[in-house]
TORKE-931783 format. One record per residue (C-alpha): residue number from 0; residue in one letter; x, y, z. Coordinates in nm, 2 decimals, decimal comma. Example, Ala and Ser with C-alpha at 12.3 -4.5 7.8 and 13.67 -1.06 7.14 Angstrom:
BEGIN
+-----+------+--------+--------+--------+
:  nr : rest :     c1 :     c2 :     c3 :
+-----+------+--------+--------+--------+
:   0 :    A :   1,23 :  -0,45 :   0,78 :
:   1 :    S :   1,37 :  -0,11 :   0,71 :
+-----+------+--------+--------+--------+
***
This chain:
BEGIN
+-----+------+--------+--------+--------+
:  nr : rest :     c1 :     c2 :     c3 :
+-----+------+--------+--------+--------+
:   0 :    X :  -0,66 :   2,16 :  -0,63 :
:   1 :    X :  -0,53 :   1,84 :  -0,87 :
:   2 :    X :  -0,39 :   1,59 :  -0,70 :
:   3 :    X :  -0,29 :   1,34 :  -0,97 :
:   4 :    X :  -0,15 :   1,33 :  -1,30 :
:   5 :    X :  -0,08 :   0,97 :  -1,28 :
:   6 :    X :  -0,26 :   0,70 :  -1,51 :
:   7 :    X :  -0,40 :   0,46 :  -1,25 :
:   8 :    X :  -0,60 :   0,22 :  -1,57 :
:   9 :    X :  -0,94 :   0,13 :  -1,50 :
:  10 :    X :  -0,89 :   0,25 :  -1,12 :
:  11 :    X :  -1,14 :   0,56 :  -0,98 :
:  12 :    X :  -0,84 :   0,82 :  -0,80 :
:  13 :    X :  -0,95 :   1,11 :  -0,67 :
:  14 :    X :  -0,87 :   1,38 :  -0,91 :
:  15 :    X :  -0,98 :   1,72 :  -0,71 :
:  16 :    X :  -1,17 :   1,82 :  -0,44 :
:  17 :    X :  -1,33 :   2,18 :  -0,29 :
:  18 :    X :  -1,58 :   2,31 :  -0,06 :
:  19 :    X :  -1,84 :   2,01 :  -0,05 :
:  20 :    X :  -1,76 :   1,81 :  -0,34 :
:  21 :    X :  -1,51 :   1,56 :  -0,49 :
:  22 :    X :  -1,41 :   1,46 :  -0,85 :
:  23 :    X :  -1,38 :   1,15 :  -0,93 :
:  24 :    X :  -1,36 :   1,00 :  -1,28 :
:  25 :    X :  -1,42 :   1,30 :  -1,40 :
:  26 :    X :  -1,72 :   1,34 :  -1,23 :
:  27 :    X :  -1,83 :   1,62 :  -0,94 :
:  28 :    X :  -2,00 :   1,43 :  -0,67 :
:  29 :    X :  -2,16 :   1,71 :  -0,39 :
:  30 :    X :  -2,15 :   1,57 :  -0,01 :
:  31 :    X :  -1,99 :   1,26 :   0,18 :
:  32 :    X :  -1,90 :   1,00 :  -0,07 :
:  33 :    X :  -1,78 :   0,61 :  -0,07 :
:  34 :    X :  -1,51 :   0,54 :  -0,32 :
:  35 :    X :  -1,35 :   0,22 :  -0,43 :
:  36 :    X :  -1,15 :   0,16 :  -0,72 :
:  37 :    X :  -1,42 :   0,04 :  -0,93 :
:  38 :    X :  -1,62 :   0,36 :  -0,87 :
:  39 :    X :  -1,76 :   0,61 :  -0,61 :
:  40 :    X :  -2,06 :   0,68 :  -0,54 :
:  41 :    X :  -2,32 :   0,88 :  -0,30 :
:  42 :    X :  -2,26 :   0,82 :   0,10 :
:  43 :    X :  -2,50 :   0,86 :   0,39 :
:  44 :    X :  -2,21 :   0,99 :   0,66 :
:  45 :    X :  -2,13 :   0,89 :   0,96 :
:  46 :    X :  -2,44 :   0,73 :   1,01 :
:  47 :    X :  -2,42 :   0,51 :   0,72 :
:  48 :    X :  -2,24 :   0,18 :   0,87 :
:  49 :    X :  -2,38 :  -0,07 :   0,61 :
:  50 :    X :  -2,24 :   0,11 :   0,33 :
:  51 :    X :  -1,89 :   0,11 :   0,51 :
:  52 :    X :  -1,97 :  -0,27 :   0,62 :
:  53 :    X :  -2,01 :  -0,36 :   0,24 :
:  54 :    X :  -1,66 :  -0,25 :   0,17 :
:  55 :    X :  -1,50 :  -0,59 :   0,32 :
:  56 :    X :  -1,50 :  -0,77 :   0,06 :
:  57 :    X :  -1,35 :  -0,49 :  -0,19 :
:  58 :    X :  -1,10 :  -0,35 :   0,07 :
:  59 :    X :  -0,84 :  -0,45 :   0,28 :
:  60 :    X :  -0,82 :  -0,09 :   0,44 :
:  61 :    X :  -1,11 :   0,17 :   0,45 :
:  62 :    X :  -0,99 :   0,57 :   0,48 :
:  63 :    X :  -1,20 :   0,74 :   0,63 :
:  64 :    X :  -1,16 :   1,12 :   0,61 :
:  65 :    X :  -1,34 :   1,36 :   0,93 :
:  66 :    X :  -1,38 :   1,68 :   0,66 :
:  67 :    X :  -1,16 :   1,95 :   0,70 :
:  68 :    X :  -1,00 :   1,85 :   1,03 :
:  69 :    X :  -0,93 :   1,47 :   1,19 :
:  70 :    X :  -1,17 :   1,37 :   1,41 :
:  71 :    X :  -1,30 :   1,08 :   1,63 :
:  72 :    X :  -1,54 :   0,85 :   1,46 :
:  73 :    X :  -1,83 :   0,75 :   1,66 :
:  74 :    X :  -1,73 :   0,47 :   1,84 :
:  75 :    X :  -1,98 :   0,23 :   1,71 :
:  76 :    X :  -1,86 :   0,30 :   1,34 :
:  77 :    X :  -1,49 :   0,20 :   1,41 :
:  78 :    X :  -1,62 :  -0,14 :   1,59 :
:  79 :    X :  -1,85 :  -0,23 :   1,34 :
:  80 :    X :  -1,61 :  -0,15 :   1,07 :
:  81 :    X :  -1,28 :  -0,33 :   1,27 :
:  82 :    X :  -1,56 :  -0,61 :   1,33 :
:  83 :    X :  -1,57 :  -0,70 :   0,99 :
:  84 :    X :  -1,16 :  -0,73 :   0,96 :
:  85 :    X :  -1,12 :  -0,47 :   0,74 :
:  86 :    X :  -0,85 :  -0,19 :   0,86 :
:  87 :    X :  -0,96 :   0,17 :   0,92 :
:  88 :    X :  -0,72 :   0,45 :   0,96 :
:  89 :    X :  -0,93 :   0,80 :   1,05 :
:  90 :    X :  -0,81 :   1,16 :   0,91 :
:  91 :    X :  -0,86 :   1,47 :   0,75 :
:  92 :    X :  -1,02 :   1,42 :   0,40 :
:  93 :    X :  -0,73 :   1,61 :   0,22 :
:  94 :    X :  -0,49 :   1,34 :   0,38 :
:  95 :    X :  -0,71 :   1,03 :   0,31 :
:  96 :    X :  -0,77 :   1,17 :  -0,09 :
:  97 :    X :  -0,38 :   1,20 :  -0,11 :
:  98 :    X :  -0,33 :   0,84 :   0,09 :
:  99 :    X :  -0,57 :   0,65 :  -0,11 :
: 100 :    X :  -0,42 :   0,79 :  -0,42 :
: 101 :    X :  -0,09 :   0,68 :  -0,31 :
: 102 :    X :  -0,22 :   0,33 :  -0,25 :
: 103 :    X :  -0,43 :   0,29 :  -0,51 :
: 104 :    X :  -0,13 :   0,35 :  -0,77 :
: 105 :    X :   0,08 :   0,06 :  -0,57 :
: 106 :    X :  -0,27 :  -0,16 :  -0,69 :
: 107 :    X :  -0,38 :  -0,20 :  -0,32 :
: 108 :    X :  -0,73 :  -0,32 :  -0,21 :
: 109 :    X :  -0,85 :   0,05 :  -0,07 :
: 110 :    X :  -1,14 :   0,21 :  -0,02 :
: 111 :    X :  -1,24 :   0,53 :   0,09 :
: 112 :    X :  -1,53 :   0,70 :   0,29 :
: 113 :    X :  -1,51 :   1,10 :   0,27 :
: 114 :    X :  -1,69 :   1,37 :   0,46 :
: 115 :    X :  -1,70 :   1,67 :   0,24 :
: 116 :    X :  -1,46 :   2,03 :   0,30 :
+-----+------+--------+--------+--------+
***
């Protein structure tokens, strides 16, 4: 599935995604990833709250997509994340691809956290 044919300049989009993996900058990363508009990169899940932590001084607002279907965070993610200031809206990873897309093509500071399809 492509979900941009927008130029978004030096800016990482999310250009496609499928069952366990996401392409970005023309590159297939495999698993849950981390993106910002600057790059993406590797993520360690849910699990991973210094990775997400990091992201407050790059982000004004972190997506954070469940997989295939929204879902609760654990509750100590969303309080260490909202701890740091930085806004966290939770859903489906389709939906957060497509909002951070949006965003990111209005120049906002997003980032994006993504469990894999």
């Amino acid at each position: 599935m492509r979900l941009t044919e927008i130029a978004f300049g030096s800016a990482q989009p999310v250009e496609s995604y499928g069952p366990g993996f996401f392409r970005i900058g023309g590159k297939v990363l495999n698993g849950a990833v981390i993106i910002t508009p600057e790059g993406a990169g590797a993520w360690g899940g849910l699990e991973d709250l210094a990775s997400l932590i990091a992201l407050a001084d790059q982000a004004d607002v972190l997506f954070l997509g469940m997989g295939a279907e929204i879902a609760h965070p654990p509750r100590a993610l969303r309080e260490a994340v909202e701890a740091t200031g930085l806004g966290l809206e939770v859903m489906s990873s389709p939906a957060a691809c497509r909002t951070y897309n949006v965003l990111l093509s209005e120049g906002r500071r997003v980032a994006l956290a993504l469990l894999p399809v």
